[in-house]
N, C-alpha and C positions, 0 to 999 in steps of 0.2 A: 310693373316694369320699371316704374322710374325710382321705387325703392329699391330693386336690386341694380339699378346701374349707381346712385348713390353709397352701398355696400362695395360695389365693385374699386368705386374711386377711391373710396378710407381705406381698401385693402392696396390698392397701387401707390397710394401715398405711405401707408406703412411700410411697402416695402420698400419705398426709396427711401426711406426713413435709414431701413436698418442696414440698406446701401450704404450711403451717406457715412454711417456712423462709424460702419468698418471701415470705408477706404479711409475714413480721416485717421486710419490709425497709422503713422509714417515709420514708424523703428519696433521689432520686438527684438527681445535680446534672449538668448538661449545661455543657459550656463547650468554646473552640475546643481546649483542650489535651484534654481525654479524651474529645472526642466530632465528627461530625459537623456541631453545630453551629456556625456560623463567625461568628457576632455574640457579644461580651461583652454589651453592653450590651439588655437587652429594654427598652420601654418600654411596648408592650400588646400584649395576648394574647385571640386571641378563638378558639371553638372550635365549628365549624361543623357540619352534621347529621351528618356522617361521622365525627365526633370526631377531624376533623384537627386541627393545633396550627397557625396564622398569627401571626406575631407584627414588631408592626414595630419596629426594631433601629437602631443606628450602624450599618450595613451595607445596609439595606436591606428588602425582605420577605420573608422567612424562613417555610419552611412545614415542618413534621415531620408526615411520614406513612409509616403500616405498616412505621415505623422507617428510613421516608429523611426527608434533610435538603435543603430547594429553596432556594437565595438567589435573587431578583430584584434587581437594581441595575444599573448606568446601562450595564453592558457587554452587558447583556441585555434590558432594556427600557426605557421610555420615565422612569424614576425618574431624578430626579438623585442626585449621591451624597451629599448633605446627610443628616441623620438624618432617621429617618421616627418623627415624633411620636406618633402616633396612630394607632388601627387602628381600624372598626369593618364590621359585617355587617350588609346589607340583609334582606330577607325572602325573596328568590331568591340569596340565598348569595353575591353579589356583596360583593367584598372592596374597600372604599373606605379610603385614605390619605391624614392630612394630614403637609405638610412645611411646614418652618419657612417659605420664601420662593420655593416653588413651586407652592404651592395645594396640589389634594387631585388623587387619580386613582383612577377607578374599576377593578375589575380583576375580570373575567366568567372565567378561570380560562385565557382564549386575547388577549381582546381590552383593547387598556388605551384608557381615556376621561379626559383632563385638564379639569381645571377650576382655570382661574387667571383671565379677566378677569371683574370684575362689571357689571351693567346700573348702579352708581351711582357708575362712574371708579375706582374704586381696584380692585387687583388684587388678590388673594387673599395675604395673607402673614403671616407669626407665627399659624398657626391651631394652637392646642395642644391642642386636641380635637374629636372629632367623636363625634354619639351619633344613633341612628335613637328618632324618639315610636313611640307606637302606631299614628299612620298610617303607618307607613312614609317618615316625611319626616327628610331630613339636617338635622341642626342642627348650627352651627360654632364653635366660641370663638375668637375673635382677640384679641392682644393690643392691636392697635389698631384694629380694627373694631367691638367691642362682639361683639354675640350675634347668628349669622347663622341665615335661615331658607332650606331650599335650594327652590327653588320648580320651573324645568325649566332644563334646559345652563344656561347663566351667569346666568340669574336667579333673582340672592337679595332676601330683604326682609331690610332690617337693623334692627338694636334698639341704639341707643346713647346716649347721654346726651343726644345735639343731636337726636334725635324722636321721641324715646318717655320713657315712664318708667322707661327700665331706668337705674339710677341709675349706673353707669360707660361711661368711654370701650372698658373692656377686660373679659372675658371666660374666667373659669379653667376652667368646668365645668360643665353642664346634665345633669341626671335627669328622668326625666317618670312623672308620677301621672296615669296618661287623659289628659284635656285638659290639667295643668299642668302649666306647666314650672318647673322650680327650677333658678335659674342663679347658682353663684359668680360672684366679682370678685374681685379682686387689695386693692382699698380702700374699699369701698364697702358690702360685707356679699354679702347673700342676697336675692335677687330672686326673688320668686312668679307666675309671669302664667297665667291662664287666657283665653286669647286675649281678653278686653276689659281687664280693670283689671290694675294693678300694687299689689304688698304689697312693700315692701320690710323686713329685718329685721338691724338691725344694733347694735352699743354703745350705738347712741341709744335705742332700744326695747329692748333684751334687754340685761341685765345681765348683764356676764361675756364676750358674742360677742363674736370676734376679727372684726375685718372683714375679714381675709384670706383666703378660703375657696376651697381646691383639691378633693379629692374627694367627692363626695354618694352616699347611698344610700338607698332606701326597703327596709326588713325585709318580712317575712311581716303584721307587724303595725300596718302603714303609718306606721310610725314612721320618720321621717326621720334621716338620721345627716350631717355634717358635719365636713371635717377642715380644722381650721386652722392657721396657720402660726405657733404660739406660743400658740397658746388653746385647745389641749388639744382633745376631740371633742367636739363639741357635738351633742345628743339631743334634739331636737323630736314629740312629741305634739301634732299641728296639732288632732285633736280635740278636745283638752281644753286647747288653748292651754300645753301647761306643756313647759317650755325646763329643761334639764341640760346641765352641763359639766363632763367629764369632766377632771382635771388629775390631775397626779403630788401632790399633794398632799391629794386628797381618792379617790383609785381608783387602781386597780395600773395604768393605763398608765404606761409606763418614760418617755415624754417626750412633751412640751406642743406641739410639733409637728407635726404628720401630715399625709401628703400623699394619703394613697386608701386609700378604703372599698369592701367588696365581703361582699355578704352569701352566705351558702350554702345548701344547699338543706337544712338544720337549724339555721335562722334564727341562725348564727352569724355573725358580725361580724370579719373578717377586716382588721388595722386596719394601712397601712403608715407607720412612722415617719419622720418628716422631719429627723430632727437628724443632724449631719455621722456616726453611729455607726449610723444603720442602722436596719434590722430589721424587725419588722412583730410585733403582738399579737395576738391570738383572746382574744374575748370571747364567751360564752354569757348573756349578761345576769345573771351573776351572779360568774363566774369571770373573774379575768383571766389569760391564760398566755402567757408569753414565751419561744417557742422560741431560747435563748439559742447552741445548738448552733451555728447557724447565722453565725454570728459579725457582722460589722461593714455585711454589704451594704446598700447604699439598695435600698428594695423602691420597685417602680415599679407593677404590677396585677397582680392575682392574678385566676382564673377556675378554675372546677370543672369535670372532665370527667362522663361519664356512670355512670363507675364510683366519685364522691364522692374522687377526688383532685383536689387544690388543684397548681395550675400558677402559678408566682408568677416574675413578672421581675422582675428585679434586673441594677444596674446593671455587675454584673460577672460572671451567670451567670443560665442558667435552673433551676430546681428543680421538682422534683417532692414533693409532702409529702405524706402521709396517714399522721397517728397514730394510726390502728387497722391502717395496713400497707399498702404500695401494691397495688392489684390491673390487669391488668387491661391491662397495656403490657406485652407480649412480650419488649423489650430488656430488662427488670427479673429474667426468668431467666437473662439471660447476665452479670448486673453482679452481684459479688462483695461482700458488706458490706465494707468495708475493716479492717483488721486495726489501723490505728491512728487519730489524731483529729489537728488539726492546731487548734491552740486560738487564741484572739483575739489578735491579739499587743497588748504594752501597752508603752509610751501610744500610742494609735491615734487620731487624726492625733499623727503627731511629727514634733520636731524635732531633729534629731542623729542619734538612735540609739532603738531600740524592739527590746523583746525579744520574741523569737520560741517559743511553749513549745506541744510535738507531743508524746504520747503511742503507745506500741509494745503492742501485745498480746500480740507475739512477736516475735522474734528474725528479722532479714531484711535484705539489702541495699534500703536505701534512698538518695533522692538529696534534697536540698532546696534549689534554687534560689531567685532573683527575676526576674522577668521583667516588662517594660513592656507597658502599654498594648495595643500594637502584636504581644506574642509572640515579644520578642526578649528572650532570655537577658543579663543585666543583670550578674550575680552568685553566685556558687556559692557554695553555705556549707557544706555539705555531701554526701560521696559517699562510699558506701560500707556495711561491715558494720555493724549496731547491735541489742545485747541488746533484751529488751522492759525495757520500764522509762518514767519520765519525765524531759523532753530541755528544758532554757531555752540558748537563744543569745541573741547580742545580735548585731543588725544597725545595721552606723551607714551615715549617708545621705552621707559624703564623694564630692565629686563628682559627686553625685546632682541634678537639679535637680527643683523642685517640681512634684510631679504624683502621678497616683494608679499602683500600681506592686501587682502579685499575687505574692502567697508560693505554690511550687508544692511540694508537697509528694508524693513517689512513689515508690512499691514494689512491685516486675511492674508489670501491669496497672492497677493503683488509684490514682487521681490525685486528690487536694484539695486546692485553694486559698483563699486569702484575701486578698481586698482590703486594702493598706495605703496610709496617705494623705502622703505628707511633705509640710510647710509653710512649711518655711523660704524 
């Protein structure tokens, strides 16, 4: 007896063991070089009752579930091959896409429904977002339509400068509070409507707003959040009327730019950066933390699964984060912490030449390429044996033409990249 409760204990202890060893694992990254998934680019990401992953991509609609990877695009259904801008879910789990200059299409998980002509001549085109209110109604941003309401098949009611109050021709982004809606503009500010009046809020009334205004968010404590393109995030208290701006000059966000806000379900502020370097910050209304790890990517939306990991697109991979440990994804016990780090390279965007600097934790055949865009091997810098230790190269851009180009970084199994930009 007292030697099987001794087996019992080294078997509870190995299992916390190998507990332990996964949640400590905080980031995996998906991309077409070390995974299934076949889009670089994510642009949204929504995660439906099943906790599957749909995300629409330069490729098309992309779905990750029970550790498979689904592309839809124009060889397989009714999408063209243009990028799919936007993603969003109804209330019956129906997956709707905008594209750039083929409208939107419905997707019931067998059957695809388009929506491109409208009931007022113009055709559905440049719609950069789509968001469902609480009735269950699509609402559209266009760049030249203004702000669409989707009403039954092709009829919309529109909102744009020439018949309503919404104070632009164009449309970056709508959140909704119950009945109102809060709608960015590209120049014009922030638009308030509760289906009768217009409030509009812009440099003229608020001191400090940017009028360029791309992502919105309301917190746990109906506190509105605003990201602008040069005017730092801006913090509305519509209760108490009182307006904050957040800048590099007065709070730790890294830059004055932002392009999307997404709150968590611990009223966290998930904030992605809009400057040519990337990135994205967490805010706890008090702290600000810049997971700098992560090096250079444009983050595109981030969204939280059911197990409180953060799924974040970016414009040259997918991620997984949670810094208390990922839990919770299956493929996360077959993916190995990686043994070394593959650092920012600097100056990021360059011209000429930019240095390359990887970290070893041990001693291993490694290889480190450049490859384009596209997944075609571009440049070898390095192949072969390497002690642990720390590694600078310089890579020059001779021959090179101007574009965005990944450092791949790989030993066995473990593969890390990074986005590098040349400008010449």
């Amino acid at each position: 007896m007292k030697y099987n409760k001794y087996i019992l204990i080294i078997y509870i202890f190995i299992f916390e063991l190998i507990c332990t060893n996964i949640k400590s694992q905080t980031w995996i990254e998906y991309t077409p070089m070390n995974s299934g998934n076949p889009a670089w680019a994510i642009y949204g990401i929504i995660i439906d009752s099943t906790n599957a992953k749909w995300m629409a991509t330069e490729r098309g609609l992309v779905r990750f579930k029970n550790n498979n990877w689904t592309l839809w695009d124009s060889t397989n259904s009714p999408l063209p091959t243009e990028d799919i801008l936007s993603i969003a879910k109804d209330k019956s789990n129906n997956i709707w896409l905008a594209t750039l200059n083929k409208g939107i299409f419905k997707f019931d998980g067998i059957n695809w429904t388009h929506f491109y002509y409208t009931n007022f001549g113009s055709p559905l085109k440049y719609i950069l977002k789509i968001n469902f209110d609480d009735k269950n109604i699509l609402w559209a941003c266009s760049f030249t339509l203004g702000l669409l309401k989707h009403i039954v098949n092709d009829h919309w009611i529109r909102y744009s400068r020439l018949n309503s109050g919404f104070p632009d021709y164009s449309a970056n982004y709508v959140e909704f509070e119950g009945n109102i809606k809060w709608a960015g503009t590209p120049i014009q500010g922030i638009a308030r409507y509760n289906d009768t009046n217009w409030v509009i809020y812009n440099s003229g009334n608020v001191p400090g707003l940017s009028n360029e205004i791309h992502g919105i968010a309301i917190d746990k404590n109906n506190i509105k959040w605003f990201c602008t393109r040069g005017g730092g995030l801006a913090k509305f208290n519509s209760n108490e009327n009182q307006w904050t701006i957040y800048r590099t000059t007065n709070s730790g966000i890294p830059w004055n730019s932002t392009h999307s806000v997404f709150v968590d379900s611990k009223n966290k502020k998930w904030i992605a950066c809009d400057d040519i370097l990337g990135g994205f910050v967490i805010y706890n209304d008090t702290i600000w933390i810049y997971p700098n790890e992560f090096g250079n990517e444009t983050t595109n939306d981030f969204k939280e699964d059911k197990y409180g990991n953060m799924w974040i697109g970016q414009d040259g991979r997918l991620l997984v984060y949670n810094p208390a440990g990922i839990i919770g994804i299956n493929e996360s016990e077959n993916i190995q912490l990686p043994d070394y780090t593959l650092l920012t390279n600097y100056p990021n965007p360059f011209n000429g030449s930019t240095k390359i600097k990887y970290e070893l934790n041990k001693s291993s055949d490694i290889s480190l390429n450049i490859f384009d865009i596209k997944g075609k091997k571009i440049s070898e810098i390095y192949t072969g044996f390497k002690t642990a230790g720390k590694y600078e190269c310089d890579f020059s851009s001779e021959n090179l033409t101007r574009r965005i180009y990944f450092v791949i970084l790989k030993s066995g199994n473990n593969i890390i990249s990074r986005k590098i930009i040349l400008i010449k």
